[in-house]
C-alpha positions as CSV (number, residue, x, y, z in Angstrom):
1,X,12.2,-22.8,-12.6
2,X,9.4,-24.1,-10.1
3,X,6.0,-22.2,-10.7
4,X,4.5,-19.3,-8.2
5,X,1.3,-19.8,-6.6
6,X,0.3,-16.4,-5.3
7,X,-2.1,-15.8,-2.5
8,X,-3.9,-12.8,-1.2
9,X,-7.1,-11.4,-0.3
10,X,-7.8,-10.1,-3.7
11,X,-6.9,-11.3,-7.4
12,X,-6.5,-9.4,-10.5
13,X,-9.2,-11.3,-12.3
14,X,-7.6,-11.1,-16.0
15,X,-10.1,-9.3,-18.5
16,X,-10.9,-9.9,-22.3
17,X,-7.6,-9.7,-24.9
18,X,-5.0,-10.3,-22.0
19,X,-5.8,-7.0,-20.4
20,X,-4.2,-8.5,-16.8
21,X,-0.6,-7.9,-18.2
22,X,-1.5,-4.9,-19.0
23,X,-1.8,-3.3,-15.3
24,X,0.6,-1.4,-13.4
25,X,1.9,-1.9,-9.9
26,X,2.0,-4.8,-7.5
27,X,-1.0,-6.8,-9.7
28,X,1.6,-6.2,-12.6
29,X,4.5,-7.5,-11.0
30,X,3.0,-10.4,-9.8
31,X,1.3,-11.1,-13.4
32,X,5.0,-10.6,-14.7
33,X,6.1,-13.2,-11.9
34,X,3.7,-15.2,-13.2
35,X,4.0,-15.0,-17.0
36,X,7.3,-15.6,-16.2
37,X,7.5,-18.7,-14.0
38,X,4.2,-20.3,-14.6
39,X,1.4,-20.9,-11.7
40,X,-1.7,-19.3,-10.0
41,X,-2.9,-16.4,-8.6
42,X,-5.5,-17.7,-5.6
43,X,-7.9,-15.6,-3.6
44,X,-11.2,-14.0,-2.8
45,X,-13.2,-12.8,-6.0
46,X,-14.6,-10.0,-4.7
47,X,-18.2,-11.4,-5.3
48,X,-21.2,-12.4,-2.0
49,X,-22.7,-15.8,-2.0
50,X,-25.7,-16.6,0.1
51,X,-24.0,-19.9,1.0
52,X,-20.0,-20.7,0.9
53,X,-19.4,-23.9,-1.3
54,X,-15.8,-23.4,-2.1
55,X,-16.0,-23.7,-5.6
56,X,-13.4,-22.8,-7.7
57,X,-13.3,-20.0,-10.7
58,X,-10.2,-20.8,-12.3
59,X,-9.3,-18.2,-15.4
60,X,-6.3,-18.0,-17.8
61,X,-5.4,-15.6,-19.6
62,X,-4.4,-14.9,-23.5
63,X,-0.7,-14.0,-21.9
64,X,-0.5,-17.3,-19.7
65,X,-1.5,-16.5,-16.0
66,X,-4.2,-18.3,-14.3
67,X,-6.4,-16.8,-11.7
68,X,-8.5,-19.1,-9.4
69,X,-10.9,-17.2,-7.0
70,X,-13.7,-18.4,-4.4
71,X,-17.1,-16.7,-3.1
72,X,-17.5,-15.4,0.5
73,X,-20.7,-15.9,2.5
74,X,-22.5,-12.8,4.1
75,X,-20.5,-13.6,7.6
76,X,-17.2,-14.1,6.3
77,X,-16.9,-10.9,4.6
78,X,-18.3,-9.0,7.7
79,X,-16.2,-11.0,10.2
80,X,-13.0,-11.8,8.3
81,X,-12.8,-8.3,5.8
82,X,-15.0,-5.8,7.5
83,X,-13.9,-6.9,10.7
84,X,-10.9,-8.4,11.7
85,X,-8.8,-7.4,8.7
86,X,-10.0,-3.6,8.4
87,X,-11.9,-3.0,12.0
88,X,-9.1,-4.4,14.5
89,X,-5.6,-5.3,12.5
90,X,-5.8,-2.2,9.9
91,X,-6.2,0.6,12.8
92,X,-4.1,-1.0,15.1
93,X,-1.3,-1.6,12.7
94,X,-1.3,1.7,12.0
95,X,-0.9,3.0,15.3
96,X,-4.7,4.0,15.6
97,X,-6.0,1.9,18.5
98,X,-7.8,4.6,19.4
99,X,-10.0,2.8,16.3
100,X,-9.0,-0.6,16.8
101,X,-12.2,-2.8,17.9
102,X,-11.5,-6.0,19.0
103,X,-14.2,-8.5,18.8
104,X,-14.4,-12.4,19.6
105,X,-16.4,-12.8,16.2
106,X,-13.6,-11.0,14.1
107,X,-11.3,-13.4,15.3
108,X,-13.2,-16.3,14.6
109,X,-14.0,-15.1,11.2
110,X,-10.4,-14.3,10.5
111,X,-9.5,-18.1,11.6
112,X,-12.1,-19.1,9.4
113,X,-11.7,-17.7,6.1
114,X,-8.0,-18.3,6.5
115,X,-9.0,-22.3,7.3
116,X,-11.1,-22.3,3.7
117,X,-8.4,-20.7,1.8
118,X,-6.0,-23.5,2.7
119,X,-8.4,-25.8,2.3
120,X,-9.0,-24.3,-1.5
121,X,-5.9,-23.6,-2.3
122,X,-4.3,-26.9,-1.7
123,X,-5.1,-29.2,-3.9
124,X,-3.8,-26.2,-6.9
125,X,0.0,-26.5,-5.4
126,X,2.4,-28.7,-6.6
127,X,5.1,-30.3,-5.0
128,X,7.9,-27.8,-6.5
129,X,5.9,-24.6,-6.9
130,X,6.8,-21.6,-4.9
131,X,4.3,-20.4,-2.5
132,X,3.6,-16.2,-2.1
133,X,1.0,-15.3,0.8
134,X,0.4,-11.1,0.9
135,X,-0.5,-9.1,3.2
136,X,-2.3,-8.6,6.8
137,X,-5.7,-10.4,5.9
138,X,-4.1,-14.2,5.4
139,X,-1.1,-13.4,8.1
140,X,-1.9,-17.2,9.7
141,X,-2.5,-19.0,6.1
142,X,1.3,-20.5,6.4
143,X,0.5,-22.5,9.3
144,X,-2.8,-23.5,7.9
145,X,-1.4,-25.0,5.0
146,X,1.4,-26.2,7.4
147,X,-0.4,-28.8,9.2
148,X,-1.9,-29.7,6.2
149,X,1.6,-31.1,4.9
150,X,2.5,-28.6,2.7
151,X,6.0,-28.8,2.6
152,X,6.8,-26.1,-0.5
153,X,8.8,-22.9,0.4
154,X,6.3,-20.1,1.6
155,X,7.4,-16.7,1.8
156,X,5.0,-13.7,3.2
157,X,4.9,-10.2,2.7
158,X,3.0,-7.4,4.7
159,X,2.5,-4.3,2.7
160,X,1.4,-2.0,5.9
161,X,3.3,-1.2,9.2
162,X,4.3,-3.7,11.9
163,X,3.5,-1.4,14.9
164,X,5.8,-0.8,18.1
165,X,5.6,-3.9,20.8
166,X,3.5,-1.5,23.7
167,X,0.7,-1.4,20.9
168,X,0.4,-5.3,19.2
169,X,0.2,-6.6,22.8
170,X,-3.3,-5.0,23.0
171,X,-4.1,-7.5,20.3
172,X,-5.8,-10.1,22.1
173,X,-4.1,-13.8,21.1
174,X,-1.0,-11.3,19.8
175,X,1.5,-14.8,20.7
176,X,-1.0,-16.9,18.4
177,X,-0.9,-14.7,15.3
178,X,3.2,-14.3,15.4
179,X,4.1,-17.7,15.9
180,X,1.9,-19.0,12.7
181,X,3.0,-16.1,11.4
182,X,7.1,-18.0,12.1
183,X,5.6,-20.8,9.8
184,X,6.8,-19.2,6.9
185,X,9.8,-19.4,5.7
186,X,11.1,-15.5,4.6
187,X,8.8,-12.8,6.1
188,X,9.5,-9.5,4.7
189,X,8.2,-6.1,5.8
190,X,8.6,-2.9,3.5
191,X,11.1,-1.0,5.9
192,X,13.9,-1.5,8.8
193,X,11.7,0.4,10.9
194,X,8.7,-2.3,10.9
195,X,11.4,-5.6,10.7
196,X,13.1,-3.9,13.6
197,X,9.1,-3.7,15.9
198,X,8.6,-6.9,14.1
199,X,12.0,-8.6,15.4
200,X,11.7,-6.7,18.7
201,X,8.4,-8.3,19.7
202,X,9.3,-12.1,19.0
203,X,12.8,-11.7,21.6
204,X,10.8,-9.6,24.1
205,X,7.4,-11.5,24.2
206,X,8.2,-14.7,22.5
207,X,12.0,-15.5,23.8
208,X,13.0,-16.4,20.2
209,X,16.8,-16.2,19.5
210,X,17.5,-13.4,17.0
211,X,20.0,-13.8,14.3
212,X,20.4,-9.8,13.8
213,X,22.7,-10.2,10.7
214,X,20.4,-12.5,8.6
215,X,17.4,-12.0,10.4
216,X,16.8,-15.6,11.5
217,X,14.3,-16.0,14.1
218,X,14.0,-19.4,16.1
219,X,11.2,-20.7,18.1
220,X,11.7,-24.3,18.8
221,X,11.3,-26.0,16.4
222,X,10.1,-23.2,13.7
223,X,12.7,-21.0,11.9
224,X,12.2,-17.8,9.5
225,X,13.9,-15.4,7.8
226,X,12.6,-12.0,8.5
227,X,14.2,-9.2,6.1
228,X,13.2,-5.4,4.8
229,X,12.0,-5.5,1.0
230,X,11.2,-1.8,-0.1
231,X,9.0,-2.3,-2.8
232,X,8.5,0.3,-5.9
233,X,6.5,1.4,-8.3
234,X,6.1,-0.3,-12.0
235,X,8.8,2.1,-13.1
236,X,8.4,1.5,-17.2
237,X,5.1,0.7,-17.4
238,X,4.3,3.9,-15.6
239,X,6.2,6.2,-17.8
240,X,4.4,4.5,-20.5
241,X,1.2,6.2,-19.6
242,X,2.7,9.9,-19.9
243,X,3.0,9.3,-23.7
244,X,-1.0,8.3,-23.5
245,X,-3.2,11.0,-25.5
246,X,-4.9,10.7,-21.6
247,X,-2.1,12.0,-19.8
248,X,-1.5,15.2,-22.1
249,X,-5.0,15.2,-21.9
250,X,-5.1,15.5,-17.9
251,X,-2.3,17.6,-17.9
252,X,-3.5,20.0,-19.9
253,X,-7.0,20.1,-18.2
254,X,-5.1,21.3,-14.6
255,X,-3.2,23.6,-16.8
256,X,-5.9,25.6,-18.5
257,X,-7.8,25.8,-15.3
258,X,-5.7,26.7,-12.9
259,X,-4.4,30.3,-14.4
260,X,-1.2,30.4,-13.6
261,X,-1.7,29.9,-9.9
262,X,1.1,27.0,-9.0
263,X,-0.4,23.5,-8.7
264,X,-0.3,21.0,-5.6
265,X,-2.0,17.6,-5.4
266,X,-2.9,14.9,-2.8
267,X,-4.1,11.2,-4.0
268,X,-5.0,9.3,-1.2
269,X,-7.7,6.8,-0.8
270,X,-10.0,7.8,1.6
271,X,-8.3,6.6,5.0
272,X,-7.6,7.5,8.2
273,X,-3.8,6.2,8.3
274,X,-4.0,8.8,5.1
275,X,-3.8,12.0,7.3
276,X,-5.9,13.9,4.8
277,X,-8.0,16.1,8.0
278,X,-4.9,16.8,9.1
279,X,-3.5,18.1,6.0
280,X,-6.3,20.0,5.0
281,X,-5.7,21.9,8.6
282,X,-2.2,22.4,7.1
283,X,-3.3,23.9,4.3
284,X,-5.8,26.0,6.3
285,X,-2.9,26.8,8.4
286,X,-0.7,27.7,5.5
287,X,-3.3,30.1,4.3
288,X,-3.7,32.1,7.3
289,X,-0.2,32.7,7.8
290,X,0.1,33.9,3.9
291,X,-3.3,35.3,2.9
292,X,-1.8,36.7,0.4
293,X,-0.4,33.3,-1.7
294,X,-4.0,32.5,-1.6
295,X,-3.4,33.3,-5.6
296,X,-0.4,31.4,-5.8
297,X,-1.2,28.1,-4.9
298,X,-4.4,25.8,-5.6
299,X,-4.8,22.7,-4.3
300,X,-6.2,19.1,-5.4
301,X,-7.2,16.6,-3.1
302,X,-8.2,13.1,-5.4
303,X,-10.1,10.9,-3.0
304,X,-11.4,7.9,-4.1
305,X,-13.5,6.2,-1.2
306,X,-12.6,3.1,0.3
307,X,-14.2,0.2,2.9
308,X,-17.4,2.5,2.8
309,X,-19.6,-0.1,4.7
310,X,-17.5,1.3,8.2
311,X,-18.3,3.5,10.3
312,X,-15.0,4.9,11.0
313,X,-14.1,5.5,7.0
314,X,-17.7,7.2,6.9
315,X,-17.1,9.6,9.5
316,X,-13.3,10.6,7.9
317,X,-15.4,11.8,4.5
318,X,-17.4,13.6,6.4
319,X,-15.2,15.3,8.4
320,X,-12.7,15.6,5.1
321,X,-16.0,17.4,3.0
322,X,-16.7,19.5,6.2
323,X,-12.8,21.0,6.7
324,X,-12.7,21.5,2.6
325,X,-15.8,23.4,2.5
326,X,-14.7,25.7,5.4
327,X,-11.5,27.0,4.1
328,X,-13.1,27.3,0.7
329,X,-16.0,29.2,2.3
330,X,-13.6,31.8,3.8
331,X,-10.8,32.2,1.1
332,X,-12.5,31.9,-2.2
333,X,-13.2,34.5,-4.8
334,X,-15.6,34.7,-7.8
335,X,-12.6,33.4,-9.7
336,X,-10.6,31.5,-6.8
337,X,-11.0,28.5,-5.2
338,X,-8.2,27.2,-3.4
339,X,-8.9,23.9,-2.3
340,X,-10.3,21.6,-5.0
341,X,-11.7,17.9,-3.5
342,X,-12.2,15.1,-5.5
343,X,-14.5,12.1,-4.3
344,X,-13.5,9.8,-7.2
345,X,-11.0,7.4,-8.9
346,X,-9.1,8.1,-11.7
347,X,-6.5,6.1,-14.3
348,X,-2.8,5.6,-14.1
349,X,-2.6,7.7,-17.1
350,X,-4.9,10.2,-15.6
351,X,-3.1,10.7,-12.8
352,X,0.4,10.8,-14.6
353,X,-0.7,14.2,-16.4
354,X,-2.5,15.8,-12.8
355,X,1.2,14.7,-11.2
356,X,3.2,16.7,-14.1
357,X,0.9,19.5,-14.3
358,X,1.4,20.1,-10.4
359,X,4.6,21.7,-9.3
360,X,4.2,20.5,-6.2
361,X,3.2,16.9,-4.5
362,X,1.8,16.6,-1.1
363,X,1.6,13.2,0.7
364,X,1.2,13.3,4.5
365,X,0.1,10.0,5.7
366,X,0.3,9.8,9.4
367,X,1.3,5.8,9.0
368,X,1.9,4.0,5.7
369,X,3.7,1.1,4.9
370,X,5.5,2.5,1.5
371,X,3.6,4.9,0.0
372,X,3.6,4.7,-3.7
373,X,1.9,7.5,-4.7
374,X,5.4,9.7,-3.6
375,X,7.1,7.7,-6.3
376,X,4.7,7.7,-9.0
377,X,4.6,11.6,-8.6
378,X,8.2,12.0,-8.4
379,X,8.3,9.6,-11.6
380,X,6.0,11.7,-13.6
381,X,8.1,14.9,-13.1
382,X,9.5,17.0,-16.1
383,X,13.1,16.7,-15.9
384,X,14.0,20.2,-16.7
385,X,11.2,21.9,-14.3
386,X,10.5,19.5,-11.7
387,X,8.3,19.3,-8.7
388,X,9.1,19.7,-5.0
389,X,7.5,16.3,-2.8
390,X,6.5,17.2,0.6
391,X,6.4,14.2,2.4
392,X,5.6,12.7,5.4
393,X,8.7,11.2,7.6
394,X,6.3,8.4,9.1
395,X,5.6,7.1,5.8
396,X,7.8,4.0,4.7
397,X,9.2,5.5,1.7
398,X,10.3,8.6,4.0
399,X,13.7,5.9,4.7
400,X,14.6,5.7,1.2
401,X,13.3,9.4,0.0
402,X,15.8,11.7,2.2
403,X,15.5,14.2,-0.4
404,X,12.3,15.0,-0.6
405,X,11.0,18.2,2.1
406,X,10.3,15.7,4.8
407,X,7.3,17.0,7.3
408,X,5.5,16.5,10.2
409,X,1.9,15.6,9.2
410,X,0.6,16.6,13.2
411,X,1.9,19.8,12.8
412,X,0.0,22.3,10.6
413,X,2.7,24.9,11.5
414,X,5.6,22.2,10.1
415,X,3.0,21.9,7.1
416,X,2.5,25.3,6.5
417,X,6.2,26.3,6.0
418,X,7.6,23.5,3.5
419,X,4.1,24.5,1.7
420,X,5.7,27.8,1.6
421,X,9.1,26.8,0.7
422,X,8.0,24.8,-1.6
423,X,6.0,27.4,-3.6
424,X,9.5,29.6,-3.6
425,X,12.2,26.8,-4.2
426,X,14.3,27.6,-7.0
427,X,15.0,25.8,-9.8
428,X,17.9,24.8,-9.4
429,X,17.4,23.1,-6.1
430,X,14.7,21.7,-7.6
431,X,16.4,19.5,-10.0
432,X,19.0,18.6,-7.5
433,X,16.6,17.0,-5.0
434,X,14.5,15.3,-7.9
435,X,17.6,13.8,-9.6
436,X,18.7,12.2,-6.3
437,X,15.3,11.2,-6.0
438,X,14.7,9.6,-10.0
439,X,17.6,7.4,-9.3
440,X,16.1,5.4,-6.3
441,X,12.5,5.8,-8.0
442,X,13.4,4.2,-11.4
443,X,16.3,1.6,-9.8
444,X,14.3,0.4,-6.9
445,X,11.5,-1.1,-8.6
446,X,8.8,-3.1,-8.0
447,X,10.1,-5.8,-10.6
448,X,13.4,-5.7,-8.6
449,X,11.3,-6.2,-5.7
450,X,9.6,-9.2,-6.6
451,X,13.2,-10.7,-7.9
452,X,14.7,-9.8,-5.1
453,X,12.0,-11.6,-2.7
454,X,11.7,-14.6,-5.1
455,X,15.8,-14.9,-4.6
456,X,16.3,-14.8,-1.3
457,X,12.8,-17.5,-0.5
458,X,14.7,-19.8,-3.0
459,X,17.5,-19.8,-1.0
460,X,16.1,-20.7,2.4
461,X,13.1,-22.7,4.2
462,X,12.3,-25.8,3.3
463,X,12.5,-28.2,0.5
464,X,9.5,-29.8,-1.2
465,X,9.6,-33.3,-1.9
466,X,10.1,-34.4,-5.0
C-alpha cells in the first residue's frame, strides 16, 4: 500500500492523547486514510507571520498521522484566502456573481500561495505515495507540482459547486485555471449535476474530447478522469455521540424549553450560499398564513459565523439579526417566542441531541455542494418517531435524498406549505420517508467515499518511478 499525502487549505492539527482520530467528518476520514496507509497531511496552519519563511511544523500523532503545516504572511492570507478563494471563486461558484469581485491582486495571490505550497510540499512526497489536493483554494497545485517533476498519481476533489458554463466565463483567465486544473489525474465533484457544468465547459470552451462513459477528458497532451463522488457523513462515529451524556443532555434542554410546541432547526454557518434570509422570510411567511400554529412550531436557527473579516459575510448577519428580530417582534408572547437565533458553534454531540429533539429539520441552501448537515440530522432521528427534512432541491445531497420534502428556498410561499405539511405529517409517512432515507445516510458514507476515490486514482494517471 503506497502512503497518502493529503493537501488542503487547512489541516487538522492533531491535539494531546491522539485526539485527531477522534474527530468526525471529512478531517476523520482523511485521519482514517491516513492511519491506515501511512503519510502526511500538508497545509496552511491557520497562524499570521510577519514574514513567510516556509518553514515546516511537522506533527505526529500518538495514533500515527503526521501533520505538516506552514505560516502565511499578512498578503497572502488577504490576497489568496480572503480574496481570491472566498471574495471571487466562493460567490461565483455558487452562482452569486452578483458578489463575485474579481481583482488582479487576488489572482496573483492565489498563484502565489499555490507556488509556495508546492514548493513546501515537495520535498515530503515520495516516489510511491499517493497525492490528495481538496478543494477550490489549491485548484492549480497539480500543475504546480507538475512542472516540478512530480510524477506520483494526484487526484483532486472540490467539495462546492462547479457552476453553469454562462457564469465561470466571467472568471477572468477561466481557460488557465481548468487546464491546470486537467493536470490531475481523477477530478471528482460531489454531484452529476457539477461533473456534467464541469465536463460541459472543457468541450464547449476548451475543444477537449469527452469520454462520456468514463469521464476521460483530453487536451493534447494532458488526460483526466473526471467522475461524481457523493461524499457522506462519518456514519458510526456520529451515532457515537447520541450515547454521549452531552447529547441527552442537549436533547433534553430543547425539550424542557420548548413546552410541547413541535421543534424545527437550521445549522448553517453563516453564509450567503446558506439561504438563511431567505428562510427566515419563509418562516415569516409561514406564520402569516397560519397565525394560529404560532404555538405549534418554534424554530432554531444555530449560526456559527464564518470569514468575518468580509464585508459581504458582515452584511448577511446583519440582515439575518434584523429579519429574526422583526418576526419575533410581531408574533411573540410573554411566554412565546418563535424564532430562536443562535450566533455560536456547538459540538457534534451537541448538535446530535438539538437534531433528535426537533421533529422537524430545515436546510435551505440556495447552492451547496453536499450538504451534510441533511444527513447528520436524518442520522440522529429516533427510529420509531422520526423527523420530517425539508430540504432544498439545489443542494447536492437533494440528488441522492428524493425522499426528503424537497423545496424551493426562493419561494417563501413553497417554504411555507412543506413547513405546514411537515408540522401535520403522520407517523406513518414519517417512518417511510426516513427509512428510505437511513439507508443511503448510513451506506453512503464518508469512509466509503474516501475508498471509493482512493480506488479509482489507483487505477488511472500516472505511474511514479520507482
Amino acid at each position: 500500500m503506497t502512503r497518502l499525502v493529503v493537501i488542503s487549505n487547512r489541516v487538522a492539527v492533531p491535539k494531546a492523547r491522539g485526539a485527531a482520530g477522534a474527530q468526525g467528518g471529512l478531517a476523520g476520514a482523511l485521519n482514517s486514510a491516513l492511519k491506515k496507509n501511512g503519510g502526511i497531511w500538508f497545509g496552511w496552519s491557520g497562524q499570521e507571520t510577519d514574514h513567510y519563511t516556509g518553514d515546516i511544523s511537522i506533527r505526529r500523532s500518538e495514533d500515527g498521522v503526521t501533520t505538516a503545516t506552514v505560516d502565511l504572511e499578512a498578503q497572502d492570507i488577504e490576497e489568496y484566502y480572503n480574496g481570491y478563494a472566498n471574495s471571487t471563486l466562493w460567490p461565483l461558484f455558487h452562482y452569486r456573481i452578483d458578489l463575485t469581485e474579481y481583482e488582479r491582486e487576488f489572482g496573483k495571490g492565489y498563484e502565489r500561495v499555490n507556488q509556495r505550497f508546492a514548493e513546501r510540499v515537495i520535498p515530503l512526497i515520495e516516489p510511491d505515495d499517493t497525492v490528495w489536493v481538496h478543494d477550490y483554494h489549491l485548484m492549480p497545485l497539480g500543475e504546480r507540482l507538475r512542472e516540478r517533476g512530480v510524477k506520483n498519481r494526484i487526484g483532486f476533489f472540490l467539495h462546492i459547486p462547479w457552476p453553469p458554463t454562462r457564469l465561470f466565463v466571467s472568471l477572468p483567465y477561466h481557460e488557465r485555471l481548468v487546464k491546470a486544473l486537467l493536470c490531475y489525474d481523477l477530478i471528482g465533484f460531489q454531484n452529476d449535476e457539477w461533473l456534467e457544468s464541469f465536463l460541459h465547459y472543457c468541450r464547449k470552451e476548451l475543444g477537449a474530447e469527452i469520454d462520456e462513459k468514463t469521464g476521460t477528458v483530453r487536451l493534447g497532451d494532458r488526460v483526466a478522469q473526471a467522475r461524481a463522488y457523493p461524499i457522506g457523513i462519518d456514519y458510526d462515529h456520529f451515532m457515537a455521540q447520541g450515547d454521549t451524556g452531552d447529547a441527552r443532555q442537549a436533547q433534553q434542554r430543547v425539550m424542557s424549553s420548548t413546552r410541547r410546541r413541535t421543534a424545527m432547526i437550521g445549522v448553517d454557518r453563516l453564509d450567503y450560499s446558506k439561504g438563511l434570509p431567505e428562510r427566515i422570510d419563509g418562516i415569516g411567511r409561514f406564520f402569516d398564513t397560519y397565525p394560529d400554529r404560532v404555538r405549534d412550531l418554534v424554530y432554531i436557527q444555530i449560526a456559527p459565523p464564518s470569514r468575518e473579516d468580509i464585508g459581504s459575510y458582515q452584511h448577511i448577519r446583519a440582515l439575518l439579526e434584523q429579519k429574526t428580530g422583526q418576526i419575533n417582534g410581531a408574533r411573540s408572547e410573554v411566554d412565546v417566542v418563535p424564532i430562536r437565533y443562535v450566533n455560536k458553534g456547538y459540538s457534534q454531540a451537541q448538535l446530535f441531541g438539538f437534531y433528535r429533539a426537533c421533529k422537524i429539520g430545515l436546510v435551505t441552501p440556495l447552492r451547496d455542494g453536499m450538504n451534510l448537515v441533511a444527513k447528520e440530522y436524518i442520522a440522529a432521528q429516533d427510529p420509531e418517531d422520526p423527523g420530517v427534512l425539508i430540504l432544498s432541491r439545489f443542494a447536492g445531497a437533494a440528488q441522492q435524498l428524493q425522499d426528503a420534502l424537497l423545496v424551493n428556498p426562493h419561494s417563501s410561499d413553497d417554504m411555507a406549505h412543506h413547513i405546514n405539511r411537515a408540522l401535520d405529517m403522520p407517523l406513518e409517512e414519517r417512518k417511510a420517508r426516513w427509512e428510505k432515507l437511513i439507508v443511503t445516510v448510513r451506506e453512503d458514507n464518508v469512509l466509503a467515499w474516501t475508498d471509493s476515490f482512493l480506488a479509482d486514482l489507483a487505477k488511472t494517471g500516472q505511474k511514479a518511478d520507482a
